[in-house]
Predicted model as a PDB file, atoms N, CA, C, CB and O in Angstrom, pLDDT in the B-factor column:
MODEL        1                                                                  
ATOM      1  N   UNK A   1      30.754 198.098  99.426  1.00 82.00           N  
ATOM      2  CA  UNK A   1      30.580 197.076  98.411  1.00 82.00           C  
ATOM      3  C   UNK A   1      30.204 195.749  99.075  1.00 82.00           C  
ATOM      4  CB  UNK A   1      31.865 196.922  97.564  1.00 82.00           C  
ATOM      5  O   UNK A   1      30.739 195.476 100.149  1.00 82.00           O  
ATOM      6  N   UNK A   2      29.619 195.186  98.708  1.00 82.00           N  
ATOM      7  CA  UNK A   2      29.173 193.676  98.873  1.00 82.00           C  
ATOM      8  C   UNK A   2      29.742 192.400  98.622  1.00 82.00           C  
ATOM      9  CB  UNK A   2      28.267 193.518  98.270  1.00 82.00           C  
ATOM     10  O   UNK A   2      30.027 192.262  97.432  1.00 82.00           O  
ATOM     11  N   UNK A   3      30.045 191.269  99.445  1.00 89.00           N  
ATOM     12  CA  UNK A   3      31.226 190.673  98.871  1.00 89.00           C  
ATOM     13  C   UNK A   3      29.630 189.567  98.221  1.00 89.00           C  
ATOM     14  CB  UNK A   3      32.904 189.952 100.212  1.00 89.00           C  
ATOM     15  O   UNK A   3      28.407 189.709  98.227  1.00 89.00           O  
ATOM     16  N   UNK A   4      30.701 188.427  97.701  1.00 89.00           N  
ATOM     17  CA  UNK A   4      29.492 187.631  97.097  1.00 89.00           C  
ATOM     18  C   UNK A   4      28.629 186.865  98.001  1.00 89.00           C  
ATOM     19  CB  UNK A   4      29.961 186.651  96.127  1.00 89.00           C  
ATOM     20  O   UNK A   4      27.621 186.336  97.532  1.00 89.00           O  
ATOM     21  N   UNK A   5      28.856 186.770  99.002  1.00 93.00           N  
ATOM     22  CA  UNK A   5      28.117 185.952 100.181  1.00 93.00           C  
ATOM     23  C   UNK A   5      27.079 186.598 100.174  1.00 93.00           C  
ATOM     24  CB  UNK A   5      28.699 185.853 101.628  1.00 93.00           C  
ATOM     25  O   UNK A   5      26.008 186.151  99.763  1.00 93.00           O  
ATOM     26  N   UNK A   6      27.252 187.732 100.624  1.00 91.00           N  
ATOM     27  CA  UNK A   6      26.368 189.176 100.797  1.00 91.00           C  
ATOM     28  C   UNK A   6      25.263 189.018  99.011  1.00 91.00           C  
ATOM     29  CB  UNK A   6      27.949 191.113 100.851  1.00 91.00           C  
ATOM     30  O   UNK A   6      24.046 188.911  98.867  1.00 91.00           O  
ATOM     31  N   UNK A   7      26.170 189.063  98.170  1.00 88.00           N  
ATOM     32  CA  UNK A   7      24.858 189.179  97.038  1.00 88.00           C  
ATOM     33  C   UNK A   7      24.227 188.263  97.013  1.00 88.00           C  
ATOM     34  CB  UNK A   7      25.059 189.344  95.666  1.00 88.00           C  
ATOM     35  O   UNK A   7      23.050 188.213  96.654  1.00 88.00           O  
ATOM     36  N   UNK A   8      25.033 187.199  97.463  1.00 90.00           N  
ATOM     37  CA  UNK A   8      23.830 185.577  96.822  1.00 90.00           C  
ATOM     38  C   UNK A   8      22.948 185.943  98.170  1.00 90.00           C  
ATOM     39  CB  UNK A   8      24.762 183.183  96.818  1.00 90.00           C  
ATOM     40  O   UNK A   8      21.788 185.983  97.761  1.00 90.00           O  
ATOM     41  N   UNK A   9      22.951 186.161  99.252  1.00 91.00           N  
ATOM     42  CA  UNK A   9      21.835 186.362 100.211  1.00 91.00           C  
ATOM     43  C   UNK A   9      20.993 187.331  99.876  1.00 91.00           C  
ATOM     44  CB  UNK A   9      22.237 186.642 101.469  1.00 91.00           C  
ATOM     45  O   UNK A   9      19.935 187.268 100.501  1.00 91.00           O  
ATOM     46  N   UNK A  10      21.073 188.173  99.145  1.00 88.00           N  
ATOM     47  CA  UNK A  10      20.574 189.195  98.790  1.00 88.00           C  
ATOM     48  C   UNK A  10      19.362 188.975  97.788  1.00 88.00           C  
ATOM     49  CB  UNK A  10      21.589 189.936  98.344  1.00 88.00           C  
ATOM     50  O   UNK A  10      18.234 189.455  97.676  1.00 88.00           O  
ATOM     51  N   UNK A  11      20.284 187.817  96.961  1.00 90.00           N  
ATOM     52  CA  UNK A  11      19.095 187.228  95.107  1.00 90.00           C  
ATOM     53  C   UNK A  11      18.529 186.441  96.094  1.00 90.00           C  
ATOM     54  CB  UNK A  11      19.913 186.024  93.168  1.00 90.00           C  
ATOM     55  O   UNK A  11      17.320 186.573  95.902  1.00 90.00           O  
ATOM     56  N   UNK A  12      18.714 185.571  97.201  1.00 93.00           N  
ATOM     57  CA  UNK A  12      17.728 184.420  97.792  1.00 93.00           C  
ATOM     58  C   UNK A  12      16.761 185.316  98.397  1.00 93.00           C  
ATOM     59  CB  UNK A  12      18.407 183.266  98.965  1.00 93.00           C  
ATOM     60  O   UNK A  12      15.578 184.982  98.323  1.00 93.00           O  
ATOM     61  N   UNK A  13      17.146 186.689  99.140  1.00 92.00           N  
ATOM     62  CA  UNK A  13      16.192 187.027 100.322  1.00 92.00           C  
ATOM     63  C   UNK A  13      15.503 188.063  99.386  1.00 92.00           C  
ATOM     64  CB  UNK A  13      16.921 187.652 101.940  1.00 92.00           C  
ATOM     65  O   UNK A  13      14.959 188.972 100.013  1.00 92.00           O  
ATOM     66  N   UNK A  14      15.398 188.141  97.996  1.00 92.00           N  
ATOM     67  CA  UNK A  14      14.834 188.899  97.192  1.00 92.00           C  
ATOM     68  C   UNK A  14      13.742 187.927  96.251  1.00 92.00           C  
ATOM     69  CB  UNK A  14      15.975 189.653  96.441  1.00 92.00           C  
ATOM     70  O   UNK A  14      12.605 188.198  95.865  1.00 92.00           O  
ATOM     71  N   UNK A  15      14.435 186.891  96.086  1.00 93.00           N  
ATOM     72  CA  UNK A  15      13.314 185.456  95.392  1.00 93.00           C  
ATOM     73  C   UNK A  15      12.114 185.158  96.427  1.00 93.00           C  
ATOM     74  CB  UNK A  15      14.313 183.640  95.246  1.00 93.00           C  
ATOM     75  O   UNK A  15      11.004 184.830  96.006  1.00 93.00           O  
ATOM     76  N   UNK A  16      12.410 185.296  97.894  1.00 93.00           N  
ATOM     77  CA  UNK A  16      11.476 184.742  98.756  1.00 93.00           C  
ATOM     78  C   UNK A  16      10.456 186.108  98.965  1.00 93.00           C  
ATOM     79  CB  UNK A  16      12.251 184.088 100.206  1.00 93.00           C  
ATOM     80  O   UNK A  16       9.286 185.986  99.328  1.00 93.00           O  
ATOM     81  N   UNK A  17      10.960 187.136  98.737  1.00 92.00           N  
ATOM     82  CA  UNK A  17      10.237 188.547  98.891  1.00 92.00           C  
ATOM     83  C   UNK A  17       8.632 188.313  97.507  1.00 92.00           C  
ATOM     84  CB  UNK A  17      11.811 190.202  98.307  1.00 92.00           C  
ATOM     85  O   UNK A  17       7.402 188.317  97.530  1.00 92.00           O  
ATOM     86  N   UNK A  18       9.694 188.154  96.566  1.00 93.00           N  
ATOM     87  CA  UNK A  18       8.972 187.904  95.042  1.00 93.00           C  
ATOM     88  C   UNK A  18       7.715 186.782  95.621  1.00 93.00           C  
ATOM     89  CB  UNK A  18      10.321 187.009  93.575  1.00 93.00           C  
ATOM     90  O   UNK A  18       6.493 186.920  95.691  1.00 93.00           O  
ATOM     91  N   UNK A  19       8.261 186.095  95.841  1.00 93.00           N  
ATOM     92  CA  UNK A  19       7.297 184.598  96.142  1.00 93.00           C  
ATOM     93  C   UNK A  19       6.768 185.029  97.530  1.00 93.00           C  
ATOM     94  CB  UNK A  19       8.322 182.829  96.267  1.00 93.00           C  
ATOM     95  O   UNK A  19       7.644 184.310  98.010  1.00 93.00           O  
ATOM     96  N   UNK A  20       6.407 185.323  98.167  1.00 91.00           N  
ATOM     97  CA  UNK A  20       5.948 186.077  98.800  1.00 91.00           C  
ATOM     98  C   UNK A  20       4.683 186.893  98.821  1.00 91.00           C  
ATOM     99  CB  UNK A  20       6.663 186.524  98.811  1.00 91.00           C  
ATOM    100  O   UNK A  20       3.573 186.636  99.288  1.00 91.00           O  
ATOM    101  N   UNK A  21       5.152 187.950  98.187  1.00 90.00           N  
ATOM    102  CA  UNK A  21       4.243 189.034  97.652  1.00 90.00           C  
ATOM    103  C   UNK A  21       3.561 188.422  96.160  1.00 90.00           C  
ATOM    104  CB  UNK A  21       5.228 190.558  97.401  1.00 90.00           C  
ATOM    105  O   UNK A  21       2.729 189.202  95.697  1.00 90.00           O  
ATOM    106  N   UNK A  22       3.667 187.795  95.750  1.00 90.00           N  
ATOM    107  CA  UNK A  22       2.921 187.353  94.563  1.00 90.00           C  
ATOM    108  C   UNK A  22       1.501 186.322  95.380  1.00 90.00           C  
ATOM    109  CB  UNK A  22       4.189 186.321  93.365  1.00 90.00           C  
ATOM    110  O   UNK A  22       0.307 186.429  95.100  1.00 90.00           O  
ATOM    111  N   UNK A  23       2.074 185.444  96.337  1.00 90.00           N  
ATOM    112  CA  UNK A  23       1.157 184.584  97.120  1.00 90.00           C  
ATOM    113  C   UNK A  23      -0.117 185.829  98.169  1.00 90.00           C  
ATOM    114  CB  UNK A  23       2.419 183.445  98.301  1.00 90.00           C  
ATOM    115  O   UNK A  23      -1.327 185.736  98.374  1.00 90.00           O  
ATOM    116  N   UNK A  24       0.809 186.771  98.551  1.00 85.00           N  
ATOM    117  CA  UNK A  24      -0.412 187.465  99.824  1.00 85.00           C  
ATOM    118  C   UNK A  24      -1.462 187.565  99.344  1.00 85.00           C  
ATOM    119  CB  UNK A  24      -0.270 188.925 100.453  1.00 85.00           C  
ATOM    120  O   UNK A  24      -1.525 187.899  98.161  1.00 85.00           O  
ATOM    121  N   UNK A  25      -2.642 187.313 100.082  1.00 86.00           N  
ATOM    122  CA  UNK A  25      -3.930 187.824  99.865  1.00 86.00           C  
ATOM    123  C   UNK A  25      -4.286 189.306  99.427  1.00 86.00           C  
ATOM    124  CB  UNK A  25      -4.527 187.596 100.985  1.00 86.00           C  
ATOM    125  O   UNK A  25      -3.683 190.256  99.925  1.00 86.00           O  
ATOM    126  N   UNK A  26      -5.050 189.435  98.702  1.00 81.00           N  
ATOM    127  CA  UNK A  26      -5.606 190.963  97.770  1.00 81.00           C  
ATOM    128  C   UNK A  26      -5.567 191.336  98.646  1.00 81.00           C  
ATOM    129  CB  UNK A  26      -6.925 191.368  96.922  1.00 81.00           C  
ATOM    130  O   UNK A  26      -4.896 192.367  98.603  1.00 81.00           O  
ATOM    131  N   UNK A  27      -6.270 190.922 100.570  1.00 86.00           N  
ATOM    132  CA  UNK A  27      -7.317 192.005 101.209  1.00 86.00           C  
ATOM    133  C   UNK A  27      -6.132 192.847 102.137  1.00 86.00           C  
ATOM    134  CB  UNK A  27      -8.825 191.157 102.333  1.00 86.00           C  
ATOM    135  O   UNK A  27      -6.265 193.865 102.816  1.00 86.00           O  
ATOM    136  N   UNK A  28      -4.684 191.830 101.829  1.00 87.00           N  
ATOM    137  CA  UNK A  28      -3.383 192.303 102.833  1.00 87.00           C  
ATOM    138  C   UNK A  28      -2.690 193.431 101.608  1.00 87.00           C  
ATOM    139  CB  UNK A  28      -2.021 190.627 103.401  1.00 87.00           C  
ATOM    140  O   UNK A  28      -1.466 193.485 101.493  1.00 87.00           O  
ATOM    141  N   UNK A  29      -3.194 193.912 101.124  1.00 90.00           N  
ATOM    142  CA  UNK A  29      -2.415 195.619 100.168  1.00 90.00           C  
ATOM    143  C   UNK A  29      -1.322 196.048 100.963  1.00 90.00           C  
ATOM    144  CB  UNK A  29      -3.592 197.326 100.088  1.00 90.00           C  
ATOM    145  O   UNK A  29      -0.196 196.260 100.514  1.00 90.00           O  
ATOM    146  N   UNK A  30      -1.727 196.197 102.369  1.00 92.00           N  
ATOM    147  CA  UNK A  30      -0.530 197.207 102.895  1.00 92.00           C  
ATOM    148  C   UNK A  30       0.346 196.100 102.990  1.00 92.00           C  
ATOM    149  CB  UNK A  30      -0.719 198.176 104.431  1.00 92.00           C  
ATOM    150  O   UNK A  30       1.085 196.466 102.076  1.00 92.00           O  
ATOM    151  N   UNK A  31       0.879 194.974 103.392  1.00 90.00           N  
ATOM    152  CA  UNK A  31       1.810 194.090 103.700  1.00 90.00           C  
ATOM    153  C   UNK A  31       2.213 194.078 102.130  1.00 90.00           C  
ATOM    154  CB  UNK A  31       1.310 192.671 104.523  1.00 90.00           C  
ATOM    155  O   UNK A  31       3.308 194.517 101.776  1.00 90.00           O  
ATOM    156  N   UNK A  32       1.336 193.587 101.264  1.00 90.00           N  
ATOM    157  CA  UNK A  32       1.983 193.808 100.155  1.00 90.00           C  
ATOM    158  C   UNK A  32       2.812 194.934  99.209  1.00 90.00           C  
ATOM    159  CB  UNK A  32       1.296 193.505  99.719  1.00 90.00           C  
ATOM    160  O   UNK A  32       3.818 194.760  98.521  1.00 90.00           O  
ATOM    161  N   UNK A  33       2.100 196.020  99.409  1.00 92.00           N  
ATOM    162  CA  UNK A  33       2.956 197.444  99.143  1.00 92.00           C  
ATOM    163  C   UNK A  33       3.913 197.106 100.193  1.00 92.00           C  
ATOM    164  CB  UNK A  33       2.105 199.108  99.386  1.00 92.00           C  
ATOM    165  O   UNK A  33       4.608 196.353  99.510  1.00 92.00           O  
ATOM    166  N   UNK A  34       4.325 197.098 101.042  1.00 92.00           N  
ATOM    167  CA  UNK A  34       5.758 196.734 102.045  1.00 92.00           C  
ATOM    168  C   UNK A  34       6.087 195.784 101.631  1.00 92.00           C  
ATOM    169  CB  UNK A  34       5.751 196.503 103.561  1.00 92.00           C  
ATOM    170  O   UNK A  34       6.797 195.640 102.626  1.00 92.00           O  
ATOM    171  N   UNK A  35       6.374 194.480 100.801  1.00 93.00           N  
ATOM    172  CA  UNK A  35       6.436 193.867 100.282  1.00 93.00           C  
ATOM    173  C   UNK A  35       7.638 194.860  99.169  1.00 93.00           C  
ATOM    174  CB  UNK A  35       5.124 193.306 100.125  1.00 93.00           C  
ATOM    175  O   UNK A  35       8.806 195.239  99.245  1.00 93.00           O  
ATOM    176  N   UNK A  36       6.464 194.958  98.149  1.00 93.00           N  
ATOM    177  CA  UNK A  36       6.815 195.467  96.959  1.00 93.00           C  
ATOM    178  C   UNK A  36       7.784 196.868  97.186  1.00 93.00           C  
ATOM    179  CB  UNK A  36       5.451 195.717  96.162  1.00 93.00           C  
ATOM    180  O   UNK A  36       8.265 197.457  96.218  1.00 93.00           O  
ATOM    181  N   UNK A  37       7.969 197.249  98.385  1.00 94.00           N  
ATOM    182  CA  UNK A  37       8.845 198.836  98.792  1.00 94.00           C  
ATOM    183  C   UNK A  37      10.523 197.826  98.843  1.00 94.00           C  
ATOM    184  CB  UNK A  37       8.148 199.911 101.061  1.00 94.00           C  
ATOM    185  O   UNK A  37      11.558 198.039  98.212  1.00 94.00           O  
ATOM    186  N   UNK A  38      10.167 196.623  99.956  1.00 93.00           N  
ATOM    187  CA  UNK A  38      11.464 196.084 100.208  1.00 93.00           C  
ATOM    188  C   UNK A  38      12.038 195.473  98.737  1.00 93.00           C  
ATOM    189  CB  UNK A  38      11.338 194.913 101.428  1.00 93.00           C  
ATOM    190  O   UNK A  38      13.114 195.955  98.383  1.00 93.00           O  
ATOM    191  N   UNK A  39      11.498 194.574  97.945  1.00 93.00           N  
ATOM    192  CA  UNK A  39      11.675 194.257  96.375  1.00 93.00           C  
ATOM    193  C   UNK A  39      12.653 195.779  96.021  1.00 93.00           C  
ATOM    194  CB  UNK A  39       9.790 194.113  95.337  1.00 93.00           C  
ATOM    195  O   UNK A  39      13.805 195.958  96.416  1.00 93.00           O  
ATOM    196  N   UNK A  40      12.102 196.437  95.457  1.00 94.00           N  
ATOM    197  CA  UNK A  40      12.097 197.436  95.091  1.00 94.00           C  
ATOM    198  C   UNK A  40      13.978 197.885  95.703  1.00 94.00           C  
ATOM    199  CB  UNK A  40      10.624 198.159  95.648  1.00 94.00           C  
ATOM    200  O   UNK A  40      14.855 197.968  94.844  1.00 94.00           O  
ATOM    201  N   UNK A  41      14.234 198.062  96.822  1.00 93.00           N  
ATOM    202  CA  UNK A  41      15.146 198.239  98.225  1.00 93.00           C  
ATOM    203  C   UNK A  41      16.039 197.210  97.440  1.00 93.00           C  
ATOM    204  CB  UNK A  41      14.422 197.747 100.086  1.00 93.00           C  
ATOM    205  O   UNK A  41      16.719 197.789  96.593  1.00 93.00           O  
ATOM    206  N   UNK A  42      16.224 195.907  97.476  1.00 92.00           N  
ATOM    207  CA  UNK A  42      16.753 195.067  97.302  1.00 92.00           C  
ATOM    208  C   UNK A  42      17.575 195.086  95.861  1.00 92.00           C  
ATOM    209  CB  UNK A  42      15.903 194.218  97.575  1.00 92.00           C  
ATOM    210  O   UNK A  42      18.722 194.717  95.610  1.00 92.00           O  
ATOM    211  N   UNK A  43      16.305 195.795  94.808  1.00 93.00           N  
ATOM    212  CA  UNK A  43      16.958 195.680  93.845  1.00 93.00           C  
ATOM    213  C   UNK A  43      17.856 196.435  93.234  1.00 93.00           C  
ATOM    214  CB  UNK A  43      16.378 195.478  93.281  1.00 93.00           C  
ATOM    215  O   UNK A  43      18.905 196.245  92.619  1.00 93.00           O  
ATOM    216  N   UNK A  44      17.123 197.443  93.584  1.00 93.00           N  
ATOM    217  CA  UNK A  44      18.544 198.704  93.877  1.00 93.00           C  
ATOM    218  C   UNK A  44      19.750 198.247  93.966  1.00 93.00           C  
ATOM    219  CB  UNK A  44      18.555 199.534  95.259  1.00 93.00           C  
ATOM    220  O   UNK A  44      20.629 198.079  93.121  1.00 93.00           O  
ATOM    221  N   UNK A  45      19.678 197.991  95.530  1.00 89.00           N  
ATOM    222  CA  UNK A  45      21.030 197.700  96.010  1.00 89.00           C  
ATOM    223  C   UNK A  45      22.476 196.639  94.899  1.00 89.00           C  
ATOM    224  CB  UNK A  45      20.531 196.828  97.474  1.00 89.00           C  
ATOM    225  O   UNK A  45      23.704 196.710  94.842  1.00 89.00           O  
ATOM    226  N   UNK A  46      21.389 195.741  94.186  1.00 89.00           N  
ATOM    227  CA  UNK A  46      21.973 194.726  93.655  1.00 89.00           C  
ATOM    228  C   UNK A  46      21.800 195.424  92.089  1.00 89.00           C  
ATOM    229  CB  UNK A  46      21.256 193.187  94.064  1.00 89.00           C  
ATOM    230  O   UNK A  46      22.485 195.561  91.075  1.00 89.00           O  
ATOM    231  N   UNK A  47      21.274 195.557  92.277  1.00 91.00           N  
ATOM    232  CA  UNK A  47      22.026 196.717  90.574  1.00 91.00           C  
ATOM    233  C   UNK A  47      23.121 197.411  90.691  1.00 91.00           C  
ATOM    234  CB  UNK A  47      21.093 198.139  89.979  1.00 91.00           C  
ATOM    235  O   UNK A  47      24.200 196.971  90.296  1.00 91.00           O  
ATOM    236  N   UNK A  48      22.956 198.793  91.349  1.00 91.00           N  
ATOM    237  CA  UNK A  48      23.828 199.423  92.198  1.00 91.00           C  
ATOM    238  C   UNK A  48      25.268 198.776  91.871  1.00 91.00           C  
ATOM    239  CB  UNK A  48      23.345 199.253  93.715  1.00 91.00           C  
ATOM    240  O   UNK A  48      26.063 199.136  91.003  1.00 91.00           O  
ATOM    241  N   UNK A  49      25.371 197.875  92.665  1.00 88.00           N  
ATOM    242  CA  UNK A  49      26.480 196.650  93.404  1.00 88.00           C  
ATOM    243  C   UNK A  49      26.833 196.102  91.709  1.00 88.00           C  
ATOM    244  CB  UNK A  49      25.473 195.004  94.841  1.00 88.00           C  
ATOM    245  O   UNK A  49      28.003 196.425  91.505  1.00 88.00           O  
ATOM    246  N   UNK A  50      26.434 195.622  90.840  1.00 84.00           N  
ATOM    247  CA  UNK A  50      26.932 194.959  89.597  1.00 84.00           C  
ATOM    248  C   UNK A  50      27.119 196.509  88.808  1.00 84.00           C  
ATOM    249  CB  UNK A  50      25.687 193.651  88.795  1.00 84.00           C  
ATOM    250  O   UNK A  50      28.184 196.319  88.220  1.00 84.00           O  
ATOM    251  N   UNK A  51      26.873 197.326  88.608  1.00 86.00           N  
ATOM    252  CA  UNK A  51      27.140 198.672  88.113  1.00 86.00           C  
ATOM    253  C   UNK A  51      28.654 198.841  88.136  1.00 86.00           C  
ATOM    254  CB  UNK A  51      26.406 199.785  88.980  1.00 86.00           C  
ATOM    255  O   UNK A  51      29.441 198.909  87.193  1.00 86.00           O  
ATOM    256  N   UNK A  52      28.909 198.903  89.738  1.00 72.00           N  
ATOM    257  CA  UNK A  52      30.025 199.295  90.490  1.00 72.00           C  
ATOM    258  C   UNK A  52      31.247 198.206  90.517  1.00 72.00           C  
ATOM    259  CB  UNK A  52      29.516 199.588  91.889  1.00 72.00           C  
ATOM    260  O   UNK A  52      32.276 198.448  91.147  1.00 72.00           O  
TER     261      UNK A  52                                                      
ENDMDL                                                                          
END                                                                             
């Protein structure tokens, strides 16, 4: 389980992912699909974690 330190780093290092991948260039796809895999990773986890 995640204590809250752990989640609020989690919504910040998931906002900068978002902002991020919304900014990359079209011609960077693969950074962006890795991008959008870690998003994806993150949000899980933090669903997951408020589920539980």
């Amino acid at each position: 389980m995640l204590n809250a330190t752990e989640k609020l780093l989690f919504s910040r290092e998931l906002e900068r992912l978002r902002i991020e991948a919304d900014g990359a260039p079209k011609e960077y796809s693969t950074y962006r699909h890795y991008l959008i895999k870690q998003i994806t990773l993150l949000e899980t986890v933090l669903n997951n974690e408020n589920k539980g």
